[in-house]
VMD Tcl script that draws the C-alpha trace (Angstrom):
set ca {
  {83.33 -115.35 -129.97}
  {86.61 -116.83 -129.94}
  {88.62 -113.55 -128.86}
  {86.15 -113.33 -125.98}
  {86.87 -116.57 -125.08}
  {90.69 -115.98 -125.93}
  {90.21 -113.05 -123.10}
  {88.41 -115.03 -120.67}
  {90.89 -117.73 -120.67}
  {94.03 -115.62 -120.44}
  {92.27 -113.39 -117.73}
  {91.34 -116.67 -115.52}
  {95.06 -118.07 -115.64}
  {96.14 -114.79 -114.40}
  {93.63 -114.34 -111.48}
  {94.28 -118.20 -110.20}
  {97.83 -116.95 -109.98}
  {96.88 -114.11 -107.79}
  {93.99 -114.98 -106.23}
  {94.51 -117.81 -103.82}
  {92.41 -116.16 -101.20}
  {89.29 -115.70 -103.20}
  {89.74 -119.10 -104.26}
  {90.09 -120.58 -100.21}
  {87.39 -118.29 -99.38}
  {85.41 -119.34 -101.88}
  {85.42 -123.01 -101.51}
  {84.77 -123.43 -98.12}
  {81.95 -120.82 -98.59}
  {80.47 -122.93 -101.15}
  {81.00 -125.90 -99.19}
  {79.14 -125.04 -95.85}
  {76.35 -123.55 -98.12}
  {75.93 -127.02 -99.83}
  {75.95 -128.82 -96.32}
  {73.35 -126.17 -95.26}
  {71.38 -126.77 -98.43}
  {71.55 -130.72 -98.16}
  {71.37 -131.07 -94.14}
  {69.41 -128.59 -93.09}
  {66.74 -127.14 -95.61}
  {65.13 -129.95 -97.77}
  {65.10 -132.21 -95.05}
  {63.25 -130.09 -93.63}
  {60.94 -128.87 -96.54}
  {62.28 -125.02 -96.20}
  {61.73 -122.61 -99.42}
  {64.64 -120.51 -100.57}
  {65.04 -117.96 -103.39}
  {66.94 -117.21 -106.42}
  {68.00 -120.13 -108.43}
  {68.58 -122.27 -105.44}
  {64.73 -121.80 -104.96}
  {63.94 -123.15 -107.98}
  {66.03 -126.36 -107.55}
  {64.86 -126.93 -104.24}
  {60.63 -127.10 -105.56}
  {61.76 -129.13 -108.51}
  {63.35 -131.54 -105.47}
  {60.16 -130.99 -103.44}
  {57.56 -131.15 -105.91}
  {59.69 -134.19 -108.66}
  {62.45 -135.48 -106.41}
  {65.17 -133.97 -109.10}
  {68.30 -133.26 -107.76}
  {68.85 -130.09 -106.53}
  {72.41 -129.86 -108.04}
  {71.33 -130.63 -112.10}
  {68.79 -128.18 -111.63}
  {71.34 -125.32 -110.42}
  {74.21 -126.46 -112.87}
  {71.51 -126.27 -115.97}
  {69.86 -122.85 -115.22}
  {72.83 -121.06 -114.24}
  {74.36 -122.78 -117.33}
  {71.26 -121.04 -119.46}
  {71.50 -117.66 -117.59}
  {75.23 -117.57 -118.99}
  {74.69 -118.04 -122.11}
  {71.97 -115.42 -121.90}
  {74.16 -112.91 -120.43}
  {77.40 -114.13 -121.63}
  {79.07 -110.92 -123.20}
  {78.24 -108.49 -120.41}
  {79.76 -110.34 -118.10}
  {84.03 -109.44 -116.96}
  {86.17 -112.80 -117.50}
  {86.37 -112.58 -113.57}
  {83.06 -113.02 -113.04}
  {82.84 -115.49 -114.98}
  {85.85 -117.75 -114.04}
  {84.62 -117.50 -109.84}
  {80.75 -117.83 -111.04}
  {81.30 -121.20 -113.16}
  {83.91 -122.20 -109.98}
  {81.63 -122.27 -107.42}
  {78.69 -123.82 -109.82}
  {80.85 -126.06 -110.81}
  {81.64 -126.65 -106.78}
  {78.13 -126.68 -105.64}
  {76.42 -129.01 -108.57}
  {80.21 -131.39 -106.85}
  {79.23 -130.39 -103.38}
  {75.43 -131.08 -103.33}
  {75.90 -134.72 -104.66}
  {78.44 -135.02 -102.03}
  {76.26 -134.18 -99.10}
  {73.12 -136.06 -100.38}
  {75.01 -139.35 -99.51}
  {75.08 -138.92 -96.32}
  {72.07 -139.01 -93.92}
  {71.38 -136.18 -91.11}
  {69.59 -136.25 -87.51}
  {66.48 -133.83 -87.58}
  {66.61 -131.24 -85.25}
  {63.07 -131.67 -83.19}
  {62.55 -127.72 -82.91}
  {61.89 -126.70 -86.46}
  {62.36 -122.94 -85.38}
  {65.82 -123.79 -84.33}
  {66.75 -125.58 -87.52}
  {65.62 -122.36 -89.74}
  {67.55 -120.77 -87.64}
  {70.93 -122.75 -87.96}
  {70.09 -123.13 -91.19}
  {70.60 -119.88 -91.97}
  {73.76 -119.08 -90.29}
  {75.42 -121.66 -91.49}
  {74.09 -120.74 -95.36}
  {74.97 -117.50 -94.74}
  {78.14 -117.58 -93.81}
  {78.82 -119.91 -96.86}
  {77.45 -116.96 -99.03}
  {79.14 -114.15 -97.47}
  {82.66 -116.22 -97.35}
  {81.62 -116.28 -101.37}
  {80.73 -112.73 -101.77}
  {83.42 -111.04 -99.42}
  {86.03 -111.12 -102.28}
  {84.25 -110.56 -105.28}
  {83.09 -114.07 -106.20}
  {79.39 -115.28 -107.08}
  {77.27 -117.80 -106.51}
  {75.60 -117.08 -109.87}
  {71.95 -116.95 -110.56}
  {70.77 -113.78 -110.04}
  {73.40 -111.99 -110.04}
  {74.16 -113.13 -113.69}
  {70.82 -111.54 -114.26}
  {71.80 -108.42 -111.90}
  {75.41 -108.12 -113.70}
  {74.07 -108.48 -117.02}
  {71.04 -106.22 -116.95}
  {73.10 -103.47 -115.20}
  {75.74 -103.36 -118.42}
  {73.17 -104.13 -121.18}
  {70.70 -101.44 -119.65}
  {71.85 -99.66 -116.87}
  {69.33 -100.51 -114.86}
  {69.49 -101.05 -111.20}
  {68.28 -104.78 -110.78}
  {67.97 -104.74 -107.00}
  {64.21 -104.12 -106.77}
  {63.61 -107.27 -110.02}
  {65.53 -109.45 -107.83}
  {63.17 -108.55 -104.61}
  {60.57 -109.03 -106.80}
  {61.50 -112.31 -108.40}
  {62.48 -113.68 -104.85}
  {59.34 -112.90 -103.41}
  {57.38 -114.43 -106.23}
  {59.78 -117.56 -105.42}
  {58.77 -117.74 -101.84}
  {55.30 -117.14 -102.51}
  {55.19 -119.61 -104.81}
  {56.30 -121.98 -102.30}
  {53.18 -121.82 -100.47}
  {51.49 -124.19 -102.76}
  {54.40 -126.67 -102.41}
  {55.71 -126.73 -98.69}
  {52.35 -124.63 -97.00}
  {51.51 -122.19 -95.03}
  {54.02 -122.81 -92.20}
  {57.14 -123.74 -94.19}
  {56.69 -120.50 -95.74}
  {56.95 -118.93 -92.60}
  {59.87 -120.81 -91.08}
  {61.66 -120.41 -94.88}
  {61.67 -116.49 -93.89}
  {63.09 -117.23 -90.87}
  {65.66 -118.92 -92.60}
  {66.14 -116.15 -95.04}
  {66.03 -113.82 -92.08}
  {68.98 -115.06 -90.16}
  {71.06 -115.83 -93.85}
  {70.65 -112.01 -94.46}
  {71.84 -110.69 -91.39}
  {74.89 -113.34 -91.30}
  {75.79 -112.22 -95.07}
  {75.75 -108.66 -93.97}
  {77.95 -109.43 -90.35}
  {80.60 -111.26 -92.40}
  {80.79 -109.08 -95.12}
  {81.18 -106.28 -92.87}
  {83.00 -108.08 -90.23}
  {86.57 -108.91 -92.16}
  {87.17 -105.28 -92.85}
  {85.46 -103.49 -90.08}
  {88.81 -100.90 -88.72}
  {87.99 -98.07 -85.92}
  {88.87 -94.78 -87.35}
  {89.97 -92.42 -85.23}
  {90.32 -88.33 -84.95}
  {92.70 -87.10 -82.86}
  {92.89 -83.36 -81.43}
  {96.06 -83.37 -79.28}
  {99.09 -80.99 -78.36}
  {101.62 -84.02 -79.00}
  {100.21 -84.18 -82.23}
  {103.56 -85.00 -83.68}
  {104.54 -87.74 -80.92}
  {101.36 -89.08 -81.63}
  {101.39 -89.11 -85.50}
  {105.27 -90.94 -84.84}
  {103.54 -93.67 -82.63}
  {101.06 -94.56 -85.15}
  {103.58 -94.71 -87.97}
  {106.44 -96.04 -86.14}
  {105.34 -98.37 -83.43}
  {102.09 -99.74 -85.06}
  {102.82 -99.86 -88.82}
  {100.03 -97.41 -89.71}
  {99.48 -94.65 -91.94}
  {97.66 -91.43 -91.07}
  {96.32 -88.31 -92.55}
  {96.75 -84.32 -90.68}
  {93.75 -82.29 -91.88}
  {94.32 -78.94 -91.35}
  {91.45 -77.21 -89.09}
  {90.74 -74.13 -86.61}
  {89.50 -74.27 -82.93}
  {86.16 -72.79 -83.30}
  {86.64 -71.20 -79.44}
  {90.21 -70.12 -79.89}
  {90.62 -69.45 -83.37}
  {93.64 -70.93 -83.89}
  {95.33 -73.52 -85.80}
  {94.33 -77.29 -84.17}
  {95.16 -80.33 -87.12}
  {93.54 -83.06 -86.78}
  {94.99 -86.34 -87.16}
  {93.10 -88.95 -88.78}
  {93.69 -92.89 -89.24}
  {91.86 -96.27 -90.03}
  {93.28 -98.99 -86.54}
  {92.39 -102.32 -85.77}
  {90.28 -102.79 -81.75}
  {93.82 -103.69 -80.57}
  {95.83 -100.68 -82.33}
  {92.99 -98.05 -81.18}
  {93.55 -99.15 -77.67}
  {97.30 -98.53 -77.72}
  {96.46 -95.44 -78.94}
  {94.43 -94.08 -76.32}
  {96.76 -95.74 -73.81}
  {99.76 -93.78 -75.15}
  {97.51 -90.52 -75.17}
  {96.53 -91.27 -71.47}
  {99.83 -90.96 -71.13}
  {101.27 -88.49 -73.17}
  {98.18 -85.96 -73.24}
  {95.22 -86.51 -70.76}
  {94.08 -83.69 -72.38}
  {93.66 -85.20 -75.76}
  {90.29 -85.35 -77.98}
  {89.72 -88.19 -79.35}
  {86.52 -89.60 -81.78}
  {86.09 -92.86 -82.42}
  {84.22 -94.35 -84.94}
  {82.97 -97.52 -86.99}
  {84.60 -98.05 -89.97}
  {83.00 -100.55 -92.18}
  {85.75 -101.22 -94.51}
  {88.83 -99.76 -95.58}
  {90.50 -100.48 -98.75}
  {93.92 -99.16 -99.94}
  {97.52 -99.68 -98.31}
  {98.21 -101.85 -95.04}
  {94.32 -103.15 -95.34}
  {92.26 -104.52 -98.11}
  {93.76 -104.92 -101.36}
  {91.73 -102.88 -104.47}
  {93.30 -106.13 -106.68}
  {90.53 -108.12 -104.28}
  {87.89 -105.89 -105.15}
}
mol new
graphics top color blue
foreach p $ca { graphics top sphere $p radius 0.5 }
foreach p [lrange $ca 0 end-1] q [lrange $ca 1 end] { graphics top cylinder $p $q radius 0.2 }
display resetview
């Protein structure tokens, strides 16, 4: 036990020193998901899942506080899957507990005007929640909960959790039914809804490049643009005209919206005759883009 926690310790002061985006991205993430918790789902009486489920009933159906009830289960769940978890999980999971138990107490003092269209405050609700999450999850961090449970289960069994934790959320919201009714149920997936496509946009959304494949004649002006004038790597893949049989390479690169424009501006100019595909690139990790240390 205490070379584990001799590891953890040494690997936490070393990812603090590197890691000062994760740790910006993850407080404000946990920060706008406590104001969305606080200001615009128990007021209004909406159901959630996971662990924050569970502390919002216990407010709805005993008046506890949301952020004892989070702190002490997620504290149980670690201590439960304690060894199978990396000592960077760990450090960003107990951060942001440790941020939301702060950042729930903080909100609670303050008082909120009720948005008269419920619909509309589901729906804000989960934007704002959701891009709290994704700001968490887009470098590696955790909110904790179930994916201490997902983490855990996955090293001590091998076992993917994805379909438990669909299971055990939909038990949660269910569940709900006897606490906030028929219609808060309803609104609550609503909520969930919106949360889930905002996770996905902003995960997606801060890596998302254009990747490109060229077929050109000036394919080594072109390759020199790239490199030279926009700071960009690319890749020639060999490859034969089908038609003519003959040699064509194909150049291939990942380019910001901006970047891919120059480039077809400089082939409009250079080669009319160019053939170009462009495509969505959902993220791109290695030199001049995402770091694999943030992964």
């Amino acid at each position: 036990m205490r070379k584990r926690v001799r590891e953890v310790l040494a690997g936490s002061l070393a990812m603090i020193r590197r890691e000062r985006g994760t740790f910006y991205s993850s407080t404000v993430g946990t920060l706008l998901m406590c104001f969305g918790i606080m200001a615009l789902t128990i007021p209004y009486r909406f159901p959630d899942t996971g662990v924050t489920g569970l502390a919002i009933l216990s407010n709805y159906i005993w008046g506890l506080s949301p952020s004892w009830i989070i702190a002490i289960l997620n504290g149980i769940l670690f201590l439960w899957g304690w060894r199978q978890l990396s000592p960077r999980f760990i450090l960003w999971t107990i951060y942001v507990v440790i941020l939301t138990t702060g950042g729930l107490k903080f909100f609670d003092m303050f008082s909120y005007p009720l948005i008269e269209e419920t619909l509309l405050a589901a729906i804000l609700s989960g934007v704002i929640k959701g891009l709290g999450i994704g700001l968490v999850l887009r470098d590696g961090s955790s909110t904790g909960g179930t994916d201490i449970v997902a983490v855990a289960l996955r090293k001590r069994f091998g076992v993917d959790i994805g379909m438990y934790n669909f299971y055990i959320n939909v038990f949660i919201l269910l569940g709900s039914y006897f606490v906030v009714g028929l219609q808060g149920v309803l609104y609550g997936g609503v909520m969930l809804y919106t949360e889930a496509i905002v996770i996905d946009s902003v995960l997606r959304s801060f890596d998302r490049r254009k990747q490109l494949f060229i077929v050109t004649s000036k394919i080594e002006e072109t390759r020199d643009f790239i490199i030279e004038e926009l700071g960009k790597g690319a890749t020639l893949l060999h490859a034969e005209g089908a038609y003519s049989g003959r040699d064509r390479p194909v150049l291939m690169c990942a380019l910001t919206r901006r970047q891919m424009v120059e480039v077809k501006r400089f082939l409009a100019e250079e080669d009319p005759s160019a053939f170009v595909i462009v495509a969505d690139a959902a993220e791109v990790v290695g030199e001049g883009f995402r770091s694999w240390k943030d992964i």
